[in-house]
mmCIF file as gemmi writes it, N, C-alpha and C atoms, coordinates in Angstrom:
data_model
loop_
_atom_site.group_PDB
_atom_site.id
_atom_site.type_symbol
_atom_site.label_atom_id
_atom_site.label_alt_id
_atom_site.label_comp_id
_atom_site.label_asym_id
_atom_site.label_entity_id
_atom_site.label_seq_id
_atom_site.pdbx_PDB_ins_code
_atom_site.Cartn_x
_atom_site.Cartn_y
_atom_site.Cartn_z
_atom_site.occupancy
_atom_site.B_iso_or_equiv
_atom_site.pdbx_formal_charge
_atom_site.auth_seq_id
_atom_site.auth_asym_id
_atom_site.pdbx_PDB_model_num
ATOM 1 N N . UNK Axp A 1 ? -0.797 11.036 19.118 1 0 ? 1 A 1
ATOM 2 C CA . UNK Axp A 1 ? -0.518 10.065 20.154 1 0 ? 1 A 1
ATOM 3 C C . UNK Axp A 1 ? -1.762 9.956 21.041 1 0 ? 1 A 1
ATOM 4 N N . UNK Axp A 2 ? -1.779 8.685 21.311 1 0 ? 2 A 1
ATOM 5 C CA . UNK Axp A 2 ? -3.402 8.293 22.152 1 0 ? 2 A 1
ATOM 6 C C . UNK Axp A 2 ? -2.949 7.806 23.422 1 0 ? 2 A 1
ATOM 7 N N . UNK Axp A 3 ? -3.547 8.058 24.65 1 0 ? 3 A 1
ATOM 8 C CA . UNK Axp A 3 ? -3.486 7.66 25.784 1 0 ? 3 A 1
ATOM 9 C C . UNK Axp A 3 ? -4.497 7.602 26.072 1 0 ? 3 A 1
ATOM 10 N N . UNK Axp A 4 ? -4.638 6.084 27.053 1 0 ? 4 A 1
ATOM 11 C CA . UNK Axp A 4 ? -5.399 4.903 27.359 1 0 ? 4 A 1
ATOM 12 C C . UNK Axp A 4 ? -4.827 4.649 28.855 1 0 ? 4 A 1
ATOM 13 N N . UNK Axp A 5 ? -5.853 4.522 29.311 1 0 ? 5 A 1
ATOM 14 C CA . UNK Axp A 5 ? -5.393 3.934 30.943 1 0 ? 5 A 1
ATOM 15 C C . UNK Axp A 5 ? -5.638 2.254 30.542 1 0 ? 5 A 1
ATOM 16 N N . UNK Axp A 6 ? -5.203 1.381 31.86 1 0 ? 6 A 1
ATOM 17 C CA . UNK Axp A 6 ? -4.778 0.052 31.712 1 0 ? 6 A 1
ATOM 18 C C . UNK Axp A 6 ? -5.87 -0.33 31.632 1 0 ? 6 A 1
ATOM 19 N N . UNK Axp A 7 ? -6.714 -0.302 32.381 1 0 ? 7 A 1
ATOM 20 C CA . UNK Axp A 7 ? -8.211 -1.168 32.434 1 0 ? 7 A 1
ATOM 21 C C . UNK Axp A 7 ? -8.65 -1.211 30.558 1 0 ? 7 A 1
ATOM 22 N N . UNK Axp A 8 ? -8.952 -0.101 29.907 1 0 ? 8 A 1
ATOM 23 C CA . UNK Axp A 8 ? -9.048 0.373 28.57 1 0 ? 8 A 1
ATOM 24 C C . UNK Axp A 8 ? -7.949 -0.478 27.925 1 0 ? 8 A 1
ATOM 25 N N . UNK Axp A 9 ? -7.096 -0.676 27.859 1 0 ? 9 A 1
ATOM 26 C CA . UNK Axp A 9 ? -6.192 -1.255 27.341 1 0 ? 9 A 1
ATOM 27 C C . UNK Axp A 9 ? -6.353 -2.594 27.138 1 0 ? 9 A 1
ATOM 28 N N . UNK Axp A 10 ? -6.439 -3.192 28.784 1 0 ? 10 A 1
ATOM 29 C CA . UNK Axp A 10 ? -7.236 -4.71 28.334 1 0 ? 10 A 1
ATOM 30 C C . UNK Axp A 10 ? -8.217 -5.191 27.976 1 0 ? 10 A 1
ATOM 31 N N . UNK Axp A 11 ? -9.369 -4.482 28.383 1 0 ? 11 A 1
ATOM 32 C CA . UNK Axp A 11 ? -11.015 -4.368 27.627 1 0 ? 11 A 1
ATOM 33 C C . UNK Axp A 11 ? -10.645 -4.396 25.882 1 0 ? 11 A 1
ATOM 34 N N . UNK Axp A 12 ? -9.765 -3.558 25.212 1 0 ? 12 A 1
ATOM 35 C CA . UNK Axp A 12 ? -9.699 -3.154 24.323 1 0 ? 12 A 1
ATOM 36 C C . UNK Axp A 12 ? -8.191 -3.382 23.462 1 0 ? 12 A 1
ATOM 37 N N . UNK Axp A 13 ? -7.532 -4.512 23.75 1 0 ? 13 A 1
ATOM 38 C CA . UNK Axp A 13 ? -6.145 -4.838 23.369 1 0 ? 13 A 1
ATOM 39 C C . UNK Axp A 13 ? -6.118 -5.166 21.721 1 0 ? 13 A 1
ATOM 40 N N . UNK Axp A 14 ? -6.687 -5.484 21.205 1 0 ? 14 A 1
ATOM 41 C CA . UNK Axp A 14 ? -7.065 -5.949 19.907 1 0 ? 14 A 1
ATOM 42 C C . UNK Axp A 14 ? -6.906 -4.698 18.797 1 0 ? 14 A 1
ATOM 43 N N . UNK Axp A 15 ? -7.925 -3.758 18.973 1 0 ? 15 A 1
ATOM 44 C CA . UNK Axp A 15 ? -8.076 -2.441 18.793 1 0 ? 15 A 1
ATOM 45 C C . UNK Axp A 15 ? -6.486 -1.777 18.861 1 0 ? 15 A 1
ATOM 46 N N . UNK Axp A 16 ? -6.463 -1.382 19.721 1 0 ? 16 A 1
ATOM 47 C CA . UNK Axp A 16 ? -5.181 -0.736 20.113 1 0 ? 16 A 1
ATOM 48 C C . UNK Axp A 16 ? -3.846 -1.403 19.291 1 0 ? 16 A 1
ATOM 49 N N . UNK Axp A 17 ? -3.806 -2.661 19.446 1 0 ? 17 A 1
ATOM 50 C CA . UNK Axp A 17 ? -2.703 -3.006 18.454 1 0 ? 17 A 1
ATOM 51 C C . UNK Axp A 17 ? -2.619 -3.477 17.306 1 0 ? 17 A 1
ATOM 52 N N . UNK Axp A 18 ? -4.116 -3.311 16.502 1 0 ? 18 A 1
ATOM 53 C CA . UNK Axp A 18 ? -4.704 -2.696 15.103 1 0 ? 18 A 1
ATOM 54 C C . UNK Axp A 18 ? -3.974 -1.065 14.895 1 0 ? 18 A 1
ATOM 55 N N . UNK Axp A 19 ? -4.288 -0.125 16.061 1 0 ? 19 A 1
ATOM 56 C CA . UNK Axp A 19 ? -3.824 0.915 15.704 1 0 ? 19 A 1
ATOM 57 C C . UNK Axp A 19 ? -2.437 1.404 16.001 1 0 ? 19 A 1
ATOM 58 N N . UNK Axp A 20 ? -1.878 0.429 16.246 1 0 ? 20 A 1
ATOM 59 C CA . UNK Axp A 20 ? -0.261 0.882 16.316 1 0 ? 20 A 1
ATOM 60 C C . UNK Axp A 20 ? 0.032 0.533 14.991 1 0 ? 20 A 1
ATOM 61 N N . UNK Axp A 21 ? -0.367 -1.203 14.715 1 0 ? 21 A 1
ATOM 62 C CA . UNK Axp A 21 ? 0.308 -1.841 14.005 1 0 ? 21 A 1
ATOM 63 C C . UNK Axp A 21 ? -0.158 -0.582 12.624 1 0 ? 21 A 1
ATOM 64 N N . UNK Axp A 22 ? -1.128 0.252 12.384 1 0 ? 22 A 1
ATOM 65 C CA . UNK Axp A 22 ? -0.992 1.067 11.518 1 0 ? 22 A 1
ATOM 66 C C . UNK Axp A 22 ? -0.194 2.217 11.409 1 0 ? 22 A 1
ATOM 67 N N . UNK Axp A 23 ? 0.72 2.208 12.655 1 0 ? 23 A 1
ATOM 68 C CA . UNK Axp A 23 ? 1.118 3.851 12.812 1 0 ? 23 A 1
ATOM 69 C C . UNK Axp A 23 ? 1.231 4.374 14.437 1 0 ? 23 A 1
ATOM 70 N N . UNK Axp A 24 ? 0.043 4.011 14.575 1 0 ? 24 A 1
ATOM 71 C CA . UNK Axp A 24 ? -0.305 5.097 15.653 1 0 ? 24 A 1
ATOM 72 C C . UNK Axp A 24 ? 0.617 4.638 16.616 1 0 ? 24 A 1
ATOM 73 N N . UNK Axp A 25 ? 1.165 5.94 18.229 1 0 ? 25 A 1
ATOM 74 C CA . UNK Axp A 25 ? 1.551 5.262 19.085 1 0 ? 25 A 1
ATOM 75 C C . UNK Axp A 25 ? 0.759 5.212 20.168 1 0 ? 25 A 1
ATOM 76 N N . UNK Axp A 26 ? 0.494 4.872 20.997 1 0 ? 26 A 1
ATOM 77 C CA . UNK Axp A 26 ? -0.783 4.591 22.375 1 0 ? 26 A 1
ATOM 78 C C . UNK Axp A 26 ? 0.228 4.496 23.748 1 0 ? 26 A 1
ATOM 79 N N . UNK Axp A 27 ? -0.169 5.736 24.675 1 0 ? 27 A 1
ATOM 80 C CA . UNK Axp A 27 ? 0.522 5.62 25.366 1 0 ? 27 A 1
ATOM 81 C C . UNK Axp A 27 ? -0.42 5.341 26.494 1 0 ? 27 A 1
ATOM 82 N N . UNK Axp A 28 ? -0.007 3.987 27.197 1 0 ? 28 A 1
ATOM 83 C CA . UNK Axp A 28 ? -1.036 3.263 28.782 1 0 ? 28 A 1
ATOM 84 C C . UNK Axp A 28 ? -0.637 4.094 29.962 1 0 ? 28 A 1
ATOM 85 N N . UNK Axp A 29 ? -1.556 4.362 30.188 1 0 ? 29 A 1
ATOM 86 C CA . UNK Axp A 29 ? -1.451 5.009 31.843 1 0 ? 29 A 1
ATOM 87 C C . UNK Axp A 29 ? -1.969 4.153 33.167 1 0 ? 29 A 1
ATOM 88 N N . UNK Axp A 30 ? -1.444 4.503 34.001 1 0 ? 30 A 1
ATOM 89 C CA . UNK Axp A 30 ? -2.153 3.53 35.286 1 0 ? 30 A 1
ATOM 90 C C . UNK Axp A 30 ? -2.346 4.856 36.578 1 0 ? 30 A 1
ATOM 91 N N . UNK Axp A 31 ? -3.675 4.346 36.847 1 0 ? 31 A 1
ATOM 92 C CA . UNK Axp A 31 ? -3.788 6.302 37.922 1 0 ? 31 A 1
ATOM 93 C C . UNK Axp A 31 ? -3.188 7.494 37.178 1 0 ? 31 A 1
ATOM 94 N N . UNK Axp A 32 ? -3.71 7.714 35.615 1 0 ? 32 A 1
ATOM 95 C CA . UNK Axp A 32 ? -3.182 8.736 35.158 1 0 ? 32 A 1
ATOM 96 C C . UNK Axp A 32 ? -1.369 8.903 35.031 1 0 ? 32 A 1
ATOM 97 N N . UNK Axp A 33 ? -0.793 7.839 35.371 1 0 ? 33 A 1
ATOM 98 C CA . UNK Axp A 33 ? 0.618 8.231 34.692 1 0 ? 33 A 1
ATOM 99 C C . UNK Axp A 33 ? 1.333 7.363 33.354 1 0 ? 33 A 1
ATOM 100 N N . UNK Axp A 34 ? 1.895 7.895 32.771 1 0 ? 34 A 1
ATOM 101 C CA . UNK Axp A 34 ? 2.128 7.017 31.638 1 0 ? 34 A 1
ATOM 102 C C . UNK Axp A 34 ? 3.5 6.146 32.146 1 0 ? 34 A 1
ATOM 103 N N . UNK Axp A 35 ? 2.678 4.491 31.887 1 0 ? 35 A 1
ATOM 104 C CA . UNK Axp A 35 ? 4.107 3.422 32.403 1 0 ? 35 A 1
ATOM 105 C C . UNK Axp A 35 ? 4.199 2.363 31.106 1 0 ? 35 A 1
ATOM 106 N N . UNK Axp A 36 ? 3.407 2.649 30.024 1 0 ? 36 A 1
ATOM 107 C CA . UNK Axp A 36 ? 4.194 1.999 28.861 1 0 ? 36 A 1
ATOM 108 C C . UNK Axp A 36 ? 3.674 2.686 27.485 1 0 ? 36 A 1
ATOM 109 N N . UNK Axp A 37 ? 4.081 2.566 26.5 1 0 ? 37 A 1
ATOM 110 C CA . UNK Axp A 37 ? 4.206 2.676 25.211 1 0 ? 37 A 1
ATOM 111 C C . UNK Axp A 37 ? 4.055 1.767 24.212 1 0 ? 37 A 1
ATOM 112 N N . UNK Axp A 38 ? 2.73 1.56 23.455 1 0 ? 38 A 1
ATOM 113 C CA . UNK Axp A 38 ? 2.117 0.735 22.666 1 0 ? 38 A 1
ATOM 114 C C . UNK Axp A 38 ? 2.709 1.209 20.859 1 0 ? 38 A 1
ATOM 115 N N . UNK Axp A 39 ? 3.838 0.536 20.852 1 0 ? 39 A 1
ATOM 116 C CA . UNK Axp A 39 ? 4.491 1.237 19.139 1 0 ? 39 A 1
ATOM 117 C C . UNK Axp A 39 ? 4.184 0.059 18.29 1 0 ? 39 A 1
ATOM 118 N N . UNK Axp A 40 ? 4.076 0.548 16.519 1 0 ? 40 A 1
ATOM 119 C CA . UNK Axp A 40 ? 4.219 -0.755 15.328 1 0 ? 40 A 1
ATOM 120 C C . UNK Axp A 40 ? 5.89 -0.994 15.642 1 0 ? 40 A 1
ATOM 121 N N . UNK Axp A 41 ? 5.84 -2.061 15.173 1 0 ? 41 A 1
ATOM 122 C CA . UNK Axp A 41 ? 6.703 -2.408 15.21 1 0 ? 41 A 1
ATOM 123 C C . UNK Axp A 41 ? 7.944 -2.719 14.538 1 0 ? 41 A 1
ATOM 124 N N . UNK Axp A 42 ? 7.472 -2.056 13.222 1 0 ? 42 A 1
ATOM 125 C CA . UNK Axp A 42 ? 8.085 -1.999 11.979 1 0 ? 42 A 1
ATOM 126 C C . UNK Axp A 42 ? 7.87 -0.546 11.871 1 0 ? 42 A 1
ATOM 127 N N . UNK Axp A 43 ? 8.181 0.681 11.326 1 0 ? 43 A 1
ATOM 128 C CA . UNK Axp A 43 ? 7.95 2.15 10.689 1 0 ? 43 A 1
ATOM 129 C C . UNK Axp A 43 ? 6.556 1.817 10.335 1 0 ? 43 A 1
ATOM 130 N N . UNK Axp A 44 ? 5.309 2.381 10.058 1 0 ? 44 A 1
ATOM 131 C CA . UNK Axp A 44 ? 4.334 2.453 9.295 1 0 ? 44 A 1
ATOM 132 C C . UNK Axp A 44 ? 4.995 3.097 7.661 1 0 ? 44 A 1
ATOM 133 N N . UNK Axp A 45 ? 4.013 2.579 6.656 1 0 ? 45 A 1
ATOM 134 C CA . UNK Axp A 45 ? 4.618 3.051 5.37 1 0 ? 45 A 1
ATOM 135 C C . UNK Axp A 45 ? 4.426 4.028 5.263 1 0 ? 45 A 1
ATOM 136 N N . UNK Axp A 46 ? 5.747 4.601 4.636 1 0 ? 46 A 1
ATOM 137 C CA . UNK Axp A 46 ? 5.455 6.132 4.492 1 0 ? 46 A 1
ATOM 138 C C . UNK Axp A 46 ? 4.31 6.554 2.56 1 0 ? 46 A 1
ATOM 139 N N . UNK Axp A 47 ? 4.208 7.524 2.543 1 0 ? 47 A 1
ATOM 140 C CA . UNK Axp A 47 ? 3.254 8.106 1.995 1 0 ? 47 A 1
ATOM 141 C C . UNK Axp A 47 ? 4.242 8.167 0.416 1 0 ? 47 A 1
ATOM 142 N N . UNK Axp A 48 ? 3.189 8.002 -0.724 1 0 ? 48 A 1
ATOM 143 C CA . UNK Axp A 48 ? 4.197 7.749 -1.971 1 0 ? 48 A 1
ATOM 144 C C . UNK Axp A 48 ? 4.355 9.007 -2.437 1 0 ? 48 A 1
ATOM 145 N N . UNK Axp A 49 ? 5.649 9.254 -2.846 1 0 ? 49 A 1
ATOM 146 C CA . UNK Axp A 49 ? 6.339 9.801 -3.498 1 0 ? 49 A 1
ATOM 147 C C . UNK Axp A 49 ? 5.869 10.174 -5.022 1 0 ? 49 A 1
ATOM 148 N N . UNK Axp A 50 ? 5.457 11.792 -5.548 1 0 ? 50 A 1
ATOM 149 C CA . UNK Axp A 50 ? 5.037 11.654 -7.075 1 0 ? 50 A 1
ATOM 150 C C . UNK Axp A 50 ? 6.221 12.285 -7.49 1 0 ? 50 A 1
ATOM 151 N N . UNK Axp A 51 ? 6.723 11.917 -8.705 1 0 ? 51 A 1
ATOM 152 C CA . UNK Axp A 51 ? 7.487 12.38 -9.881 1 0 ? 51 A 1
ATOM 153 C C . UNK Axp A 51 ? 8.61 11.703 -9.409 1 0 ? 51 A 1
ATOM 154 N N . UNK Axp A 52 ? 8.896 10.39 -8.675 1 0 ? 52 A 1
ATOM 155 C CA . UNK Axp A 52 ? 10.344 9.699 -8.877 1 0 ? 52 A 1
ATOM 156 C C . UNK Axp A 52 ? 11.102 9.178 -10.048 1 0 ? 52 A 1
ATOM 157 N N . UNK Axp A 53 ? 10.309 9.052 -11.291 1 0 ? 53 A 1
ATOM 158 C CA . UNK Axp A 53 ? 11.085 8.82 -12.223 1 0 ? 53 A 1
ATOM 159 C C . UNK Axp A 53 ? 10.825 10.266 -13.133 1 0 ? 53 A 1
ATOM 160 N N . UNK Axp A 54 ? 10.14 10.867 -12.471 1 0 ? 54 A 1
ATOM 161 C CA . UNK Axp A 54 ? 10.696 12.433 -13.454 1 0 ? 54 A 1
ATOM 162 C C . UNK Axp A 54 ? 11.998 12.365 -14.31 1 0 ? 54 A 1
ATOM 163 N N . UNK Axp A 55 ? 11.79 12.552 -15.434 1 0 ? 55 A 1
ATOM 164 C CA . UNK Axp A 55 ? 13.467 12.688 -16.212 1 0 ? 55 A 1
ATOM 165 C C . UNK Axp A 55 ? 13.866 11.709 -16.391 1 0 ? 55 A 1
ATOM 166 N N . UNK Axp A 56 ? 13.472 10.23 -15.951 1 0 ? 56 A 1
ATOM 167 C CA . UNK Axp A 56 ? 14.327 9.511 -16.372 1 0 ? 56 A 1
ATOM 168 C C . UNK Axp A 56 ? 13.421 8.004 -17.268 1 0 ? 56 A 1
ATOM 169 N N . UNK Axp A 57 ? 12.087 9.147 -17.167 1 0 ? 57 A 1
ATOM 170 C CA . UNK Axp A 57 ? 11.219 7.484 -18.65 1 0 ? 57 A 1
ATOM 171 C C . UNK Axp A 57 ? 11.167 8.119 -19.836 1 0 ? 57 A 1
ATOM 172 N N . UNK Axp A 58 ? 11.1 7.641 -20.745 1 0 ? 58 A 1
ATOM 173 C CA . UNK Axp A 58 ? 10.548 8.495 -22.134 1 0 ? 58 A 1
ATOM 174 C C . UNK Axp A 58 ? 9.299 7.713 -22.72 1 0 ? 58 A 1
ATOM 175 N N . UNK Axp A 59 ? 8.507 8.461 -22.621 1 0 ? 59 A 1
ATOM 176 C CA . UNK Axp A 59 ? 6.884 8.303 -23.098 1 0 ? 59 A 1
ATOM 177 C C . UNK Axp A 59 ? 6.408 9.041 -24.763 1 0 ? 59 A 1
ATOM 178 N N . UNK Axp A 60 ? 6.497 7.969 -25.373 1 0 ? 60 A 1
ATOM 179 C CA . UNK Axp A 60 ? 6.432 8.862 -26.401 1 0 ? 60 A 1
ATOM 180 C C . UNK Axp A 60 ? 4.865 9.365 -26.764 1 0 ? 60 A 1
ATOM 181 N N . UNK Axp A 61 ? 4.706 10.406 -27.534 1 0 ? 61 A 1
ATOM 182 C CA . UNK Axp A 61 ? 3.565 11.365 -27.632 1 0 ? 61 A 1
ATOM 183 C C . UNK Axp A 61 ? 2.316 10.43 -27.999 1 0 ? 61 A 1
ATOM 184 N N . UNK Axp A 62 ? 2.17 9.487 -29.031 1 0 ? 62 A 1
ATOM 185 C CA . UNK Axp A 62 ? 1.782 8.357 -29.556 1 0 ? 62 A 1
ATOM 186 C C . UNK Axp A 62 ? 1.069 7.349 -28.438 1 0 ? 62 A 1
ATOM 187 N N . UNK Axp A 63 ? 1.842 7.123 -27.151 1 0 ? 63 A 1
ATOM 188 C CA . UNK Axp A 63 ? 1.408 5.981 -26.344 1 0 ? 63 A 1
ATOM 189 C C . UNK Axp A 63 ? 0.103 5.699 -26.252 1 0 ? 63 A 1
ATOM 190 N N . UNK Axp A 64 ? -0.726 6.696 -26.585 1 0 ? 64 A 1
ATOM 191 C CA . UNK Axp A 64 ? -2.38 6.056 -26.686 1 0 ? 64 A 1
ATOM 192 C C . UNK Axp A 64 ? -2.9 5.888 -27.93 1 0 ? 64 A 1
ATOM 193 N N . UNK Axp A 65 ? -2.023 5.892 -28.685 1 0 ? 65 A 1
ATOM 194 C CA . UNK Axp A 65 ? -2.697 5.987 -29.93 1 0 ? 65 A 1
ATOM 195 C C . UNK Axp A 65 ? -3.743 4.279 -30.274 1 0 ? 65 A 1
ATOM 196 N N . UNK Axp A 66 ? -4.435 3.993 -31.299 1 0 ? 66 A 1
ATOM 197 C CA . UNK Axp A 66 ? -4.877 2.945 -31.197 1 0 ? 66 A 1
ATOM 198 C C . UNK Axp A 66 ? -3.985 1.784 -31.839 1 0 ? 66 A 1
ATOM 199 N N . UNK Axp A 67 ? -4.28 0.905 -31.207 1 0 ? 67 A 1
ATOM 200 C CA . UNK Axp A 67 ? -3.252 -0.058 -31.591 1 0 ? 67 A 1
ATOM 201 C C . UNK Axp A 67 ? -3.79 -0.832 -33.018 1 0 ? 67 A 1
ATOM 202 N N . UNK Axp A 68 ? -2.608 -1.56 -33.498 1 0 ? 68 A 1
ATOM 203 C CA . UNK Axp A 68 ? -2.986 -1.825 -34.987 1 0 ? 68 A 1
ATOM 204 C C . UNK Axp A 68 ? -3.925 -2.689 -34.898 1 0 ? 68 A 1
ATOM 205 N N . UNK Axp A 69 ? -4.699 -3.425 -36.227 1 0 ? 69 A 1
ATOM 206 C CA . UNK Axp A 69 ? -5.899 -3.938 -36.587 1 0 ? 69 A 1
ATOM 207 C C . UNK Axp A 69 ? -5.24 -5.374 -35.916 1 0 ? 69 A 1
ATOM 208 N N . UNK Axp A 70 ? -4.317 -5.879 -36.928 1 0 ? 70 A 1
ATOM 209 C CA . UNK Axp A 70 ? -3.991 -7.144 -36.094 1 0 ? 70 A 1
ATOM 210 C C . UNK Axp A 70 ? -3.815 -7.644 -35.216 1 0 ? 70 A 1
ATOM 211 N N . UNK Axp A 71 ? -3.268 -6.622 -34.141 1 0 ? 71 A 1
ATOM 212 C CA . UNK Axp A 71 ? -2.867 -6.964 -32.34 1 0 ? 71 A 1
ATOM 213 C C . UNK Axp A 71 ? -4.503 -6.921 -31.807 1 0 ? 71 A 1
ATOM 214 N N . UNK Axp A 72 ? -5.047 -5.716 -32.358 1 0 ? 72 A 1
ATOM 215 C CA . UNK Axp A 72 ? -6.699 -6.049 -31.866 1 0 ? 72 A 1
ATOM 216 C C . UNK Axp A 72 ? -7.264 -7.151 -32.023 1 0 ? 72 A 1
ATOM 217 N N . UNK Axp A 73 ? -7.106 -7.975 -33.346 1 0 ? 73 A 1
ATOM 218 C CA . UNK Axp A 73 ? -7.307 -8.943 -33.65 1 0 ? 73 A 1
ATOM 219 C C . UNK Axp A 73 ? -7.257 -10.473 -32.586 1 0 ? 73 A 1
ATOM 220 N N . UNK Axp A 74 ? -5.691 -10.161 -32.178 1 0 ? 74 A 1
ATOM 221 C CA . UNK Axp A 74 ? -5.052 -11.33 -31.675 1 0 ? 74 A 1
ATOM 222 C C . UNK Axp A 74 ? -5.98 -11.105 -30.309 1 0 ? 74 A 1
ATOM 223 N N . UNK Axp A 75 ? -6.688 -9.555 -29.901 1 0 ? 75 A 1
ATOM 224 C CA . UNK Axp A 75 ? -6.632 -9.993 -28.491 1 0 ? 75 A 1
ATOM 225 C C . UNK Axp A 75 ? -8.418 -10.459 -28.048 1 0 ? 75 A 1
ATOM 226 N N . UNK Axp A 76 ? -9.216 -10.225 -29.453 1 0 ? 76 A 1
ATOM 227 C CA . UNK Axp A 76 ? -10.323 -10.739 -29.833 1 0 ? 76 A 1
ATOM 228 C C . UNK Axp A 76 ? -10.784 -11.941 -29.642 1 0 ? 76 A 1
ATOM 229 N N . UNK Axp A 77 ? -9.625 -12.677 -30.55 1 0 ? 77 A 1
ATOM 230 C CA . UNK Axp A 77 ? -9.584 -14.135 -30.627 1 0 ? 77 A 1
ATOM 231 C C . UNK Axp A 77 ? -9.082 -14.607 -29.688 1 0 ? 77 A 1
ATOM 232 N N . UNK Axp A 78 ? -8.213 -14.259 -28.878 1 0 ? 78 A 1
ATOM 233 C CA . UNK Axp A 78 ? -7.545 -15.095 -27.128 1 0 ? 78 A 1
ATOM 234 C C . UNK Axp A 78 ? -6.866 -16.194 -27.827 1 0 ? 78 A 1
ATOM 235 N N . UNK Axp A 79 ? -6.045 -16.141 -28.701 1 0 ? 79 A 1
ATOM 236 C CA . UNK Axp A 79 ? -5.171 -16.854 -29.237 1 0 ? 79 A 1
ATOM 237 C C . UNK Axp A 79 ? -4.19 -16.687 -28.166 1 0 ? 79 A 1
ATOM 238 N N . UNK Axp A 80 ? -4.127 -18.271 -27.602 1 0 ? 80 A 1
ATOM 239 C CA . UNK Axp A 80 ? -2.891 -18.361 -26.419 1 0 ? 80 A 1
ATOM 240 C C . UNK Axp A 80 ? -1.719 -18.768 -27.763 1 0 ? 80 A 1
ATOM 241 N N . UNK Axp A 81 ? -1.748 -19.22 -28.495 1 0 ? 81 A 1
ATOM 242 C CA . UNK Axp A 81 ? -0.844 -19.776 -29.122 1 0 ? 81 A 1
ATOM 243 C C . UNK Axp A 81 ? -0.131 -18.729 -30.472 1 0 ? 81 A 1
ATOM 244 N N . UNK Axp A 82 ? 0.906 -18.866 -30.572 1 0 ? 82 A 1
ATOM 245 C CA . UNK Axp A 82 ? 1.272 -17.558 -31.992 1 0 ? 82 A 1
ATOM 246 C C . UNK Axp A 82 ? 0.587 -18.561 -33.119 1 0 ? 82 A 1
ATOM 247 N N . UNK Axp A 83 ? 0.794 -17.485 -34.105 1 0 ? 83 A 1
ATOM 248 C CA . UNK Axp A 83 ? 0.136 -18.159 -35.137 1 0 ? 83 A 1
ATOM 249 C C . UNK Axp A 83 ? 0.958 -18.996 -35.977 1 0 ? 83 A 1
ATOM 250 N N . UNK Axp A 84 ? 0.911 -20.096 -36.629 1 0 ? 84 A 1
ATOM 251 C CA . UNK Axp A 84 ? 2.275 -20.918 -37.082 1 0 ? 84 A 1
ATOM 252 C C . UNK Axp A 84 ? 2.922 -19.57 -38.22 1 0 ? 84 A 1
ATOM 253 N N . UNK Axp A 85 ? 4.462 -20.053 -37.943 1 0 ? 85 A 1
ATOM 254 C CA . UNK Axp A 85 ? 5.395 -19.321 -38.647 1 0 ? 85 A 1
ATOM 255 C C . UNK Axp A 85 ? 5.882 -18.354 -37.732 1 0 ? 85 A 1
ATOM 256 N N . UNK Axp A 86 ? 4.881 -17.875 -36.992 1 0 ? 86 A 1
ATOM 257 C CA . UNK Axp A 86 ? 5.872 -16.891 -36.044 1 0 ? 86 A 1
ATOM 258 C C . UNK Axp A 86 ? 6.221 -17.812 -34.516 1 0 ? 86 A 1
ATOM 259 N N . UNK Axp A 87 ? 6.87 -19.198 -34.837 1 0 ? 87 A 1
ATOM 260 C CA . UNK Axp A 87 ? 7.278 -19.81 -33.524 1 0 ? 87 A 1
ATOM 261 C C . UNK Axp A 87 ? 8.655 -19.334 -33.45 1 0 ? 87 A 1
């Protein structure tokens, strides 16, 4: 938490509600007492989460393996279109 007297506050309003709007809270003082509270205004995002789908994807052992000659093929050529017969 950051505290800022008022003068600082208006010199510097821009700033300050850059750094709420990230999180932070800023508390304004006037003669050293605190008379408001600079908050985002939404939660800031919280921090991501690893292993939420733990247990529940199946990756099979293979997934890097190289892909076949023909799909390499298709992605060579930038064929937007299938090739006739497979419409």
């Amino acid at each position: 938490m950051l505290t800022i007297n008022i003068h600082e506050a208006k010199t510097h309003l821009s700033r300050f509600v850059e750094k709420a709007a990230a999180g932070e809270e800023i508390i304004i003082a006037k003669a050293g007492k605190p008379i408001a509270k600079l908050v985002p205004l939404h939660d800031a995002p919280s921090a991501r989460s690893l292993g939420i789908f733990q247990g529940k994807l199946n990756v099979p052992e293979d997934f890097d393996a190289a892909l076949p000659e023909e799909v390499l093929l298709q992605f060579q050529n930038a064929d937007i279109e299938p090739p006739p017969g497979n419409r």
